[in-house]
C-alpha positions as protocol buffer text, in pm:
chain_id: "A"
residue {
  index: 1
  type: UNK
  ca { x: 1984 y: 4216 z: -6330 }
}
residue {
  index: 2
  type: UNK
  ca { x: 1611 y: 4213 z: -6303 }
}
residue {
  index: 3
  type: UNK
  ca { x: 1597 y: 3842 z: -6490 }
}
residue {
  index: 4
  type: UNK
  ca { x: 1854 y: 3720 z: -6238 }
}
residue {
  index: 5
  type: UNK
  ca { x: 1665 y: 3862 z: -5923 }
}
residue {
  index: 6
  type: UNK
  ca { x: 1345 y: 3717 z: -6057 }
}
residue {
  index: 7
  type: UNK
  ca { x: 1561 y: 3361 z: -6136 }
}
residue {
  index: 8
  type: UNK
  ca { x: 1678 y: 3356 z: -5735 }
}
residue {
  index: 9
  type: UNK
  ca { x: 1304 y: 3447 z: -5555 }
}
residue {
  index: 10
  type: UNK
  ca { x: 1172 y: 3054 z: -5587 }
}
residue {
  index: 11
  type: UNK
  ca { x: 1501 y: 2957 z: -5453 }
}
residue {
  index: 12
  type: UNK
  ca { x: 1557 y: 3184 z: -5157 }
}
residue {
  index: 13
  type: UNK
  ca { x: 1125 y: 3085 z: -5131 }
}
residue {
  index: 14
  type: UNK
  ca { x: 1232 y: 2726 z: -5062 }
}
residue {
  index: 15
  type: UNK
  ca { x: 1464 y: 2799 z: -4806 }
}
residue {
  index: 16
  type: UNK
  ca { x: 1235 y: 2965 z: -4637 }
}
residue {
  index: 17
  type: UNK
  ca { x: 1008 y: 2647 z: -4640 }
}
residue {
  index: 18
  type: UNK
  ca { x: 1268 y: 2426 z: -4602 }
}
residue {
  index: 19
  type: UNK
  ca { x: 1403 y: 2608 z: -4283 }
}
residue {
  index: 20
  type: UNK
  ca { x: 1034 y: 2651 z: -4090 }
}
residue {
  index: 21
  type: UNK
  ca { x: 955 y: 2305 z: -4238 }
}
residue {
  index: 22
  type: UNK
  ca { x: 1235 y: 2165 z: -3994 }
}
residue {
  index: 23
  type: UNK
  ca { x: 1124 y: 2348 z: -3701 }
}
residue {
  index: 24
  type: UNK
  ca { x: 880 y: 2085 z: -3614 }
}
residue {
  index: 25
  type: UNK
  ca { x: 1146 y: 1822 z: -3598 }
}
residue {
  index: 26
  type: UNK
  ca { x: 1414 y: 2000 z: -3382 }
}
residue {
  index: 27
  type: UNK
  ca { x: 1088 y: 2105 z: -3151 }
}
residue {
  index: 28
  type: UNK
  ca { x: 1029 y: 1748 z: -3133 }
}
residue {
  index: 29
  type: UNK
  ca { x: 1417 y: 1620 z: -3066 }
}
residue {
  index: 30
  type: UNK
  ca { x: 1400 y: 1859 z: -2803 }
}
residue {
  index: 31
  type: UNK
  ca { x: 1124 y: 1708 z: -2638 }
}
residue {
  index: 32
  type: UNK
  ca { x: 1276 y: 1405 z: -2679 }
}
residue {
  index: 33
  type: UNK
  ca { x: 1605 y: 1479 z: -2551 }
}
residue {
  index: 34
  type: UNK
  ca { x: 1438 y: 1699 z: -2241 }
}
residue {
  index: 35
  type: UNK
  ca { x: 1220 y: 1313 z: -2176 }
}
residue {
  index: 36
  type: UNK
  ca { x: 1516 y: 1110 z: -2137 }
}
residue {
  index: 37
  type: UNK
  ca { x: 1668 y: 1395 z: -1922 }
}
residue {
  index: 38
  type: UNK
  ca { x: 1391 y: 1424 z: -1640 }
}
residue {
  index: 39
  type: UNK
  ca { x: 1380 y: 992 z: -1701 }
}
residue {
  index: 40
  type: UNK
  ca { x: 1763 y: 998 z: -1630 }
}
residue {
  index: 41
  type: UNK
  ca { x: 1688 y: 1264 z: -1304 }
}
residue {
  index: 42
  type: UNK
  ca { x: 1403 y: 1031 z: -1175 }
}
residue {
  index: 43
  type: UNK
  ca { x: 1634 y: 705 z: -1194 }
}
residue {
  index: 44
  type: UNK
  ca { x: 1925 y: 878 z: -1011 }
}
residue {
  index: 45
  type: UNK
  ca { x: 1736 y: 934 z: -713 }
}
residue {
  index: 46
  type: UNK
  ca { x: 1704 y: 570 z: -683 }
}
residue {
  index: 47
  type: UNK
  ca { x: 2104 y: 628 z: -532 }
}
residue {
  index: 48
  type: UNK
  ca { x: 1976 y: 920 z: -343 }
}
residue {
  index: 49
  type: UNK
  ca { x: 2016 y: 878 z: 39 }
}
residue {
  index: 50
  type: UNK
  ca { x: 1694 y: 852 z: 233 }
}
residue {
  index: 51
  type: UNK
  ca { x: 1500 y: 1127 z: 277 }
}
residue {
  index: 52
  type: UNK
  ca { x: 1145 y: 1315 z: 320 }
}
residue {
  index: 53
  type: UNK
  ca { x: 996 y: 1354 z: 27 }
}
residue {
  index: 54
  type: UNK
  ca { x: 1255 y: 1150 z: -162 }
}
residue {
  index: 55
  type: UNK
  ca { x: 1152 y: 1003 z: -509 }
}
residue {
  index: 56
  type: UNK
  ca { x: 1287 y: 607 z: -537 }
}
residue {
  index: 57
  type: UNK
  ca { x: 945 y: 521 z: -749 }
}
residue {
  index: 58
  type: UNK
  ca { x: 1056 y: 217 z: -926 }
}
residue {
  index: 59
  type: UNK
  ca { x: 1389 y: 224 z: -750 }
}
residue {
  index: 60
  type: UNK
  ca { x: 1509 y: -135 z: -650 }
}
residue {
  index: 61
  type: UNK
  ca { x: 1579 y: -94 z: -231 }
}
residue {
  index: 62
  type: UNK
  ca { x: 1558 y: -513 z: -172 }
}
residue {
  index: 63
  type: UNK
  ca { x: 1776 y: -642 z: 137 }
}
residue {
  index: 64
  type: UNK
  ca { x: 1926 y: -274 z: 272 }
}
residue {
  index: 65
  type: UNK
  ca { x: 1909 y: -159 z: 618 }
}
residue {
  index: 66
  type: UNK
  ca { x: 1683 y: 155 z: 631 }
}
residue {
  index: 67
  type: UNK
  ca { x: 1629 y: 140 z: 1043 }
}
residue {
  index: 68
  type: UNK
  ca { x: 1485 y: 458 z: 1167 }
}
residue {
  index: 69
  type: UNK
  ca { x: 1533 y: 603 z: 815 }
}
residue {
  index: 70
  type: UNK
  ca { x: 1302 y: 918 z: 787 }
}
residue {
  index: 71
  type: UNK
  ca { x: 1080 y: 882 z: 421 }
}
residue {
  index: 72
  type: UNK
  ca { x: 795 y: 1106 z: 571 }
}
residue {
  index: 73
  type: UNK
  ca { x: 597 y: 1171 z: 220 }
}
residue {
  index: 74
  type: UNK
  ca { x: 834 y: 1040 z: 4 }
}
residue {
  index: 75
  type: UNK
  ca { x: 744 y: 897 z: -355 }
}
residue {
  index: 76
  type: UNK
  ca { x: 777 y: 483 z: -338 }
}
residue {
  index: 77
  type: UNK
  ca { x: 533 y: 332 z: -618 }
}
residue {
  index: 78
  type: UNK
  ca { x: 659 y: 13 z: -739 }
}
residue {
  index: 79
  type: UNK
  ca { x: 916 y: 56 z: -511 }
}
residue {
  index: 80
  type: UNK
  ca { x: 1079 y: -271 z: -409 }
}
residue {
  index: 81
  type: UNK
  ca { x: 1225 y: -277 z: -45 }
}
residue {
  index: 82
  type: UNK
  ca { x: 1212 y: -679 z: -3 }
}
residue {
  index: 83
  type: UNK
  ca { x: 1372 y: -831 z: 273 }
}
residue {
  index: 84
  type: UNK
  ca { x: 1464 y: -483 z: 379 }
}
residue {
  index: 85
  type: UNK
  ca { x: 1476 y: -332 z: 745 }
}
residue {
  index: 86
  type: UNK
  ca { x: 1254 y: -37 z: 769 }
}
residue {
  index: 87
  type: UNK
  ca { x: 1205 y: -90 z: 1164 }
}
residue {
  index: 88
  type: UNK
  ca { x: 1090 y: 232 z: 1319 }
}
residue {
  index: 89
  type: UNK
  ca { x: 1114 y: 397 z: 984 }
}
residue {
  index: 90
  type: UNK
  ca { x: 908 y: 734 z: 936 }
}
residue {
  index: 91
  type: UNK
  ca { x: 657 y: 688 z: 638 }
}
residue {
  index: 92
  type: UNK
  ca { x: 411 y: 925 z: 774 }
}
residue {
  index: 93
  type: UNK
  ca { x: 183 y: 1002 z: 431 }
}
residue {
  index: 94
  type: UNK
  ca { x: 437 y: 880 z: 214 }
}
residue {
  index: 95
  type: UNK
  ca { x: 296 y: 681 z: -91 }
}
residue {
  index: 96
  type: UNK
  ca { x: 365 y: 269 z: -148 }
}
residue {
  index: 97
  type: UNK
  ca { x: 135 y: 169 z: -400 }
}
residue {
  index: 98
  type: UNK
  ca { x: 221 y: -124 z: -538 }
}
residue {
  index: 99
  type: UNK
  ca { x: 554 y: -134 z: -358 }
}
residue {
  index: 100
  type: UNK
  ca { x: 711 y: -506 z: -332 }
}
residue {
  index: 101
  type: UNK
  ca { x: 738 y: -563 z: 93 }
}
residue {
  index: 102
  type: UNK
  ca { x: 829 y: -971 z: 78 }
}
residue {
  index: 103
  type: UNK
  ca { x: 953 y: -1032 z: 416 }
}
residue {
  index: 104
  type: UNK
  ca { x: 1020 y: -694 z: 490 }
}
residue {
  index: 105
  type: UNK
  ca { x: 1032 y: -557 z: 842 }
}
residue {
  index: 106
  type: UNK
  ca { x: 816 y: -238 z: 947 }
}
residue {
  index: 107
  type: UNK
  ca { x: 821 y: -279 z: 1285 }
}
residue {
  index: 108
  type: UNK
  ca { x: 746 y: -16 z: 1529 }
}
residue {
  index: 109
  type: UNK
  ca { x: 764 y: 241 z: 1229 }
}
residue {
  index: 110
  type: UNK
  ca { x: 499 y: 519 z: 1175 }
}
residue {
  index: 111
  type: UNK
  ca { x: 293 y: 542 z: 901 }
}
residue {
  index: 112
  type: UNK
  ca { x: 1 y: 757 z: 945 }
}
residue {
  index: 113
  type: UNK
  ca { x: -210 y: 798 z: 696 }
}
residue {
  index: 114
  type: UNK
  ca { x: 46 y: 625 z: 449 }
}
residue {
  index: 115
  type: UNK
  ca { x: -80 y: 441 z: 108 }
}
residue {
  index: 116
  type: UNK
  ca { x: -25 y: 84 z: 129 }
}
residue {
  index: 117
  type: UNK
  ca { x: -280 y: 52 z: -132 }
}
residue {
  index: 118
  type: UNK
  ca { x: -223 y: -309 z: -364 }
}
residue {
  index: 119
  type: UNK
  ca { x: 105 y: -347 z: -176 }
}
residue {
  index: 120
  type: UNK
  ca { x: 289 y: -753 z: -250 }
}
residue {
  index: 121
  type: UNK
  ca { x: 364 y: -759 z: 170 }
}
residue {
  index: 122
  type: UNK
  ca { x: 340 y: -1135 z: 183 }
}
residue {
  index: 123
  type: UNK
  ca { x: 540 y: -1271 z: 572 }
}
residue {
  index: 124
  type: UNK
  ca { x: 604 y: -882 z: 659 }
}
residue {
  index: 125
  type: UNK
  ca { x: 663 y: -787 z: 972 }
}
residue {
  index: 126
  type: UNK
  ca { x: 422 y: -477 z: 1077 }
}
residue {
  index: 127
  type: UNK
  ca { x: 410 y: -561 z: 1425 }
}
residue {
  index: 128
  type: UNK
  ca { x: 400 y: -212 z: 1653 }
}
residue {
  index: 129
  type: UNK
  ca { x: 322 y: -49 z: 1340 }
}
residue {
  index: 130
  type: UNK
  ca { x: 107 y: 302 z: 1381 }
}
residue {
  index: 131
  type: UNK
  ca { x: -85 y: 313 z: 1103 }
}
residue {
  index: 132
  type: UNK
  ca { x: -352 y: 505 z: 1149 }
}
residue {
  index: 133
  type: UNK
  ca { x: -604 y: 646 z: 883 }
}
residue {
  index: 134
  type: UNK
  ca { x: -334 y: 448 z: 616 }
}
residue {
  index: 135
  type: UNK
  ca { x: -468 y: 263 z: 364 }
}
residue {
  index: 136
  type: UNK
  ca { x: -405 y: -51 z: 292 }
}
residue {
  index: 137
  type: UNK
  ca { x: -694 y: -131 z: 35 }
}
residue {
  index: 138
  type: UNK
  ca { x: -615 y: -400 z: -240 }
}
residue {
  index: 139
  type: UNK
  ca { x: -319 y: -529 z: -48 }
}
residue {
  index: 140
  type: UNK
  ca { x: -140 y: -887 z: -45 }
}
residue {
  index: 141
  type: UNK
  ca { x: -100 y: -910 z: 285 }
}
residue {
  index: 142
  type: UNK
  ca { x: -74 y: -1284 z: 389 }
}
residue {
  index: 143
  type: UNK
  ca { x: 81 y: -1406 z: 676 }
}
residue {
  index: 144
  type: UNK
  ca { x: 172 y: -1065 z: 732 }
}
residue {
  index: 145
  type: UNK
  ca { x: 227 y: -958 z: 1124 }
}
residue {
  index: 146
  type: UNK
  ca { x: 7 y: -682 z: 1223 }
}
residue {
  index: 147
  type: UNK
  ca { x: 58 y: -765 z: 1645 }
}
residue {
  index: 148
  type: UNK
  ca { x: 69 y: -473 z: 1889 }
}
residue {
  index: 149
  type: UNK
  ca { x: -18 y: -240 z: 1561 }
}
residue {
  index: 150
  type: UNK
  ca { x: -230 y: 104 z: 1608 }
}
residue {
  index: 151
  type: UNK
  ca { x: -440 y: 86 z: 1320 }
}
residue {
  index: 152
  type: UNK
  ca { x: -734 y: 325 z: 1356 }
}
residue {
  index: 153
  type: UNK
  ca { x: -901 y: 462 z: 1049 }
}
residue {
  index: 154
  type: UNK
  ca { x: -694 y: 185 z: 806 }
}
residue {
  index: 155
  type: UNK
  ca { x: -833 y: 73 z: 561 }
}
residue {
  index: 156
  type: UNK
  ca { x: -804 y: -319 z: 438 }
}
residue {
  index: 157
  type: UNK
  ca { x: -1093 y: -310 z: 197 }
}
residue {
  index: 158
  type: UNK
  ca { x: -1040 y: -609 z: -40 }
}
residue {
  index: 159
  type: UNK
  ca { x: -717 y: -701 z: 105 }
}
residue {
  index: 160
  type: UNK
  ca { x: -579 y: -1022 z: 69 }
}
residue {
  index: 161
  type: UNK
  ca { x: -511 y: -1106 z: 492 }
}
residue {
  index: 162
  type: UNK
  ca { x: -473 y: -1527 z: 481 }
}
residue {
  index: 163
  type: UNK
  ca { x: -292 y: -1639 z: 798 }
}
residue {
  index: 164
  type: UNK
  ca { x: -247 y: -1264 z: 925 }
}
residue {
  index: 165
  type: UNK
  ca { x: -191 y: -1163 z: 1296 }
}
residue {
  index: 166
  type: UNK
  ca { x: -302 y: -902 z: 1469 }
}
residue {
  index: 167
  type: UNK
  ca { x: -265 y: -977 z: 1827 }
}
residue {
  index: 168
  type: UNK
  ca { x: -292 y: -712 z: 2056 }
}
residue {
  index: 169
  type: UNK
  ca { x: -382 y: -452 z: 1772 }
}
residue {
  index: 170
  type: UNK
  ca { x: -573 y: -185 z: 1854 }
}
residue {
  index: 171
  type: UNK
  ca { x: -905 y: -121 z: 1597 }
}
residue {
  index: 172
  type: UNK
  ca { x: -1164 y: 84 z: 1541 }
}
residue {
  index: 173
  type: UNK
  ca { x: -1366 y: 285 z: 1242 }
}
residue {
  index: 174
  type: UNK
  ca { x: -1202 y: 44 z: 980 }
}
residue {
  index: 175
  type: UNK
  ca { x: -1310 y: -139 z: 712 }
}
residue {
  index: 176
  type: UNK
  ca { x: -1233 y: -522 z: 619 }
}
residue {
  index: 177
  type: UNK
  ca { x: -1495 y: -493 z: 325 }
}
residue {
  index: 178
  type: UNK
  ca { x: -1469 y: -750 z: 95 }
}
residue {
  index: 179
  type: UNK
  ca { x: -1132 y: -912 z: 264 }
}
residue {
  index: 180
  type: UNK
  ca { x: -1036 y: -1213 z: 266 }
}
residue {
  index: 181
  type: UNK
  ca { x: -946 y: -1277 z: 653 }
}
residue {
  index: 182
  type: UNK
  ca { x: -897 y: -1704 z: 604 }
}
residue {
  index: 183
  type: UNK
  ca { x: -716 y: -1810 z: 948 }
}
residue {
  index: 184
  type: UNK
  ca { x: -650 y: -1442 z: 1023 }
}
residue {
  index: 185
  type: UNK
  ca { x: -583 y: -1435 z: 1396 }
}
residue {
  index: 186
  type: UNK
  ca { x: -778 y: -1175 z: 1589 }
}
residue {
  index: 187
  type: UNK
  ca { x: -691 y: -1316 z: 1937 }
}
residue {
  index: 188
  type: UNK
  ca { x: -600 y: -1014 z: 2206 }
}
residue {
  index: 189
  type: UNK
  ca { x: -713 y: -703 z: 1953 }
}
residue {
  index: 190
  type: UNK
  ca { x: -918 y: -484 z: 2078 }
}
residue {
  index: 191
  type: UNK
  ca { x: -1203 y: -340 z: 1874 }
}
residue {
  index: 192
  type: UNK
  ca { x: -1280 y: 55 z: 2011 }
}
residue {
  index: 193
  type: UNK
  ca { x: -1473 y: 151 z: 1723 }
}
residue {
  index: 194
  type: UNK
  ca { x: -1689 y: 30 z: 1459 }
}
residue {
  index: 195
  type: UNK
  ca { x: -1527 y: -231 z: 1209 }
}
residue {
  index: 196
  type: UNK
  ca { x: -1687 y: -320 z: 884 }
}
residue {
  index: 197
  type: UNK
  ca { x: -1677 y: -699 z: 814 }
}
residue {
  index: 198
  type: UNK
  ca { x: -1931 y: -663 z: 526 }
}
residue {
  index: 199
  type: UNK
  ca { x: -1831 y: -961 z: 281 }
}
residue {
  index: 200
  type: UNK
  ca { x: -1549 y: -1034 z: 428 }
}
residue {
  index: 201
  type: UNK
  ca { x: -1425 y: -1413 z: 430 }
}
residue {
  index: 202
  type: UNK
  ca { x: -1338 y: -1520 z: 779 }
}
residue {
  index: 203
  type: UNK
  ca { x: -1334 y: -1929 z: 704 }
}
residue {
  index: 204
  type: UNK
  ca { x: -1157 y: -1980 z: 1034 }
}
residue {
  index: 205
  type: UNK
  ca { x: -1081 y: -1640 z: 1151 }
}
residue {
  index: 206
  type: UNK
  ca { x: -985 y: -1683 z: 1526 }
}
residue {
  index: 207
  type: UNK
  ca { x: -1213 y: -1403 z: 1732 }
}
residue {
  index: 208
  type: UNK
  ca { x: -1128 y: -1659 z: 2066 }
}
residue {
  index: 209
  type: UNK
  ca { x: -1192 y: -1360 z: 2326 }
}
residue {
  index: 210
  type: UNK
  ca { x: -1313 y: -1066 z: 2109 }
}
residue {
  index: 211
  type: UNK
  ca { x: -1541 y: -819 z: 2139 }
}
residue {
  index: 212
  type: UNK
  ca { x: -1718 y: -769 z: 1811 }
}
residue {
  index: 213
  type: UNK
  ca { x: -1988 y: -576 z: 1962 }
}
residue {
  index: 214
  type: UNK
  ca { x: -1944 y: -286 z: 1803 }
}
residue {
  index: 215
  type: UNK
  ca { x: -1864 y: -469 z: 1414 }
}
residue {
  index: 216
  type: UNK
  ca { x: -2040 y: -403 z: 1147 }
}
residue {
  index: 217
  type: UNK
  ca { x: -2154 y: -603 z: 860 }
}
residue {
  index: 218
  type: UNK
  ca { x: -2173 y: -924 z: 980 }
}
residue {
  index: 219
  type: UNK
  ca { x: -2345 y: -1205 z: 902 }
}
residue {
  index: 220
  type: UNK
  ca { x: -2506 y: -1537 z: 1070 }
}
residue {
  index: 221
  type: UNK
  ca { x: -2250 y: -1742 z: 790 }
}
residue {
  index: 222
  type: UNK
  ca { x: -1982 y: -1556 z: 850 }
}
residue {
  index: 223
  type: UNK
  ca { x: -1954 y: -1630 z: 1210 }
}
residue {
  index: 224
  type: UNK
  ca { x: -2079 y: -1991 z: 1145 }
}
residue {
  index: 225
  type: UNK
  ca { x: -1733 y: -2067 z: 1001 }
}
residue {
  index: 226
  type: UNK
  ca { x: -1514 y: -1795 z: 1190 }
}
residue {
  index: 227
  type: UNK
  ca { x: -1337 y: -1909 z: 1512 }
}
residue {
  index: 228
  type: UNK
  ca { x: -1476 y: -1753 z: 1861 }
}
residue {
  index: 229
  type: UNK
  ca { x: -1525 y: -1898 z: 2235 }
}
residue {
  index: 230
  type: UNK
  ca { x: -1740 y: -1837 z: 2539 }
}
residue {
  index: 231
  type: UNK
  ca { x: -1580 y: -1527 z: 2555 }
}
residue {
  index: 232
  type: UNK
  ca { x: -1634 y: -1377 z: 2240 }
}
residue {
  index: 233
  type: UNK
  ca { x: -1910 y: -1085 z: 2226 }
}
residue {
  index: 234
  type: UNK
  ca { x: -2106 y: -1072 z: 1912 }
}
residue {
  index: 235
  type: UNK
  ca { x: -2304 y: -799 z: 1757 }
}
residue {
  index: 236
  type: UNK
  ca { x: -2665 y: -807 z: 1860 }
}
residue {
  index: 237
  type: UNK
  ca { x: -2905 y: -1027 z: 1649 }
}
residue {
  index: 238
  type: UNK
  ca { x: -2605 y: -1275 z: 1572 }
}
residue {
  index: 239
  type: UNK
  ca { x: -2627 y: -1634 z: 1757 }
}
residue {
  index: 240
  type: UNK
  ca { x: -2348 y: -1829 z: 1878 }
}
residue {
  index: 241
  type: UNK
  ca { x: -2241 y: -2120 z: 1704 }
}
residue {
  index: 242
  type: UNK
  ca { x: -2353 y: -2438 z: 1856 }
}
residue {
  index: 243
  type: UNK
  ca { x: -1993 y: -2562 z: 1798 }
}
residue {
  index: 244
  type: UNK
  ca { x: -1742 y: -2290 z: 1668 }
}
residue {
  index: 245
  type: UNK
  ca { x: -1534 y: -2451 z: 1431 }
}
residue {
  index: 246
  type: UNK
  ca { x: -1193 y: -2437 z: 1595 }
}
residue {
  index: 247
  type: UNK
  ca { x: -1297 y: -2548 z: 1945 }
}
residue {
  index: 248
  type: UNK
  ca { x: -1090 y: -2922 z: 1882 }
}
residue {
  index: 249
  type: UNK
  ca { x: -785 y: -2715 z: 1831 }
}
C-alpha cells in the first residue's frame, strides 16, 4: 500500500501543474472573449438612435437626416456624417475629431465649445453656426460656409480655410495661427475682440470693409497680398497697400 501511494504522488503532482499551468490561458481567453464583447457593444451603438452622450465613434452616419437631432456630448471620432443634415443639431461639447463632414450641413446648429479638431469638412455648410469657445484646430475646412456664424473663443489654429466664408460672422478672442486663409472671404464679419493672424496665409483674403483694428499678429506681407479697401481699418503701425491686390475685381 505504501509503494503504491508513493507510485501515485508524481502523478497527482502533475496534475496539479498541469491544472494551474492552464490558468494563464483561460485568464487570457477570457480577456479575449470580454475584448470582442465591449468591441461588439461599441459597434452596436452605431444603430443606436441619436442621443446625448451617444457613442457612434467610427460609426458610418453619411447621407441621413439628423435635423434638430440632440448629440449634446456625445462620442463622434472618426465619425463619418457626409452629406448628412445636422441643421440646428445640438453638439454642445460633444467630440468630432477627425469626423468626415464632406458637404455636410450644420446650419444654425449649436456647438459650444465642441471639438472640431482635424475635422475633413471640405464645402460644409456652417452658416448660423454658434460655435463658441469650439475648436476647430487642424481642420480641413475649405470652401466651407462659416456666414452669419457666432464663433467667439474658436479656435482655427492651423486650419486648412481655402475659399472659406464667413460673412456676417461674428469674431473675437480667436486664433487663425498658422492658417491657411487663401481667398477666405471676410467681407461683413465683425471682429469684437482680439484675433490672432500670426502666420497665417491670407494670399487674397478679402478684408473689403473690415475692421482689423483690434487683430493681432499681423504683418506688413501679410496684408500686402490680402484683399482690403478704403474702408478697411488696420492695426496700428500697418500701411495700406498702395494697390490692394483685388481692387480690378
Amino acid at each position: 500500500m505504501t509503494s503504491r501511494t508513493r507510485a501515485h504522488r508524481p502523478t497527482r503532482s502533475k496534475e496539479r501543474l498541469n491544472r494551474a499551468g492552464a490558468w494563464p490561458t483561460r485568464l487570457a481567453g477570457f480577456i479575449i472573449v470580454l475584448l470582442l464583447a465591449t468591441g461588439a457593444a461599441q459597434a452596436a451603438d452605431c444603430r443606436s438612435a441619436p442621443a446625448p452622450g451617444i457613442d457612434w465613434r467610427d460609426c458610418n452616419k453619411s447621407n441621413l437626416i439628423l435635423k434638430d437631432a440632440d448629440l449634446e456630448g456625445a462620442a463622434l471620432v472618426d465619425t463619418d456624417f457626409s452629406e448628412t443634415d445636422l441643421r440646428g443639431a445640438r453638439l454642445v461639447s460633444a467630440n468630432l475629431e477627425k469626423a468626415t463632414l464632406l458637404r455636410a450641413s450644420l446650419a444654425g446648429a449649436s456647438a459650444e465649445k465642441a471639438n472640431f479638431g482635424k475635422v475633413e469638412a471640405y464645402r460644409s455648410d456652417l452658416s448660423g453656426l454658434s460655435a463658441e469657445n469650439a475648436s476647430f484646430a487642424s481642420a480641413e475646412l475649405q470652401r466651407s460656409r462659416f456666414n452669419n456664424a457666432r464663433l467667439a473663443g474658436a479656435d482655427f489654429q492651423k486650419a486648412e480655410l481655402g475659399r472659406a466664408e464667413f460673412s456676417g460672422s461674428a469674431l473675437a478672442n480667436n486664433s487663425f495661427a498658422l492658417a491657411n486663409l487663401s481667398r477666405a472671404d471676410f467681407r461683413g464679419a465683425t471682429m469684437e475682440g482680439p484675433v490672432d493672424f500670426a502666420g497665417a496665409f491670407l494670399f487674397l483674403t478679402r478684408f473689403e470693409g473690415v475692421d482689423l483694428g483690434a487683430a493681432t499678429g499681423l504683418r506688413q506681407e501679410q496684408i500686402d497680398i490680402a484683399c482690403g479697401d478704403a474702408a478697411t481699418l488696420l492695426p496700428d503701425g500697418l500701411m495700406t497697400p498702395r494697390d490692394w491686390p483685388c481692387a480690378f475685381e
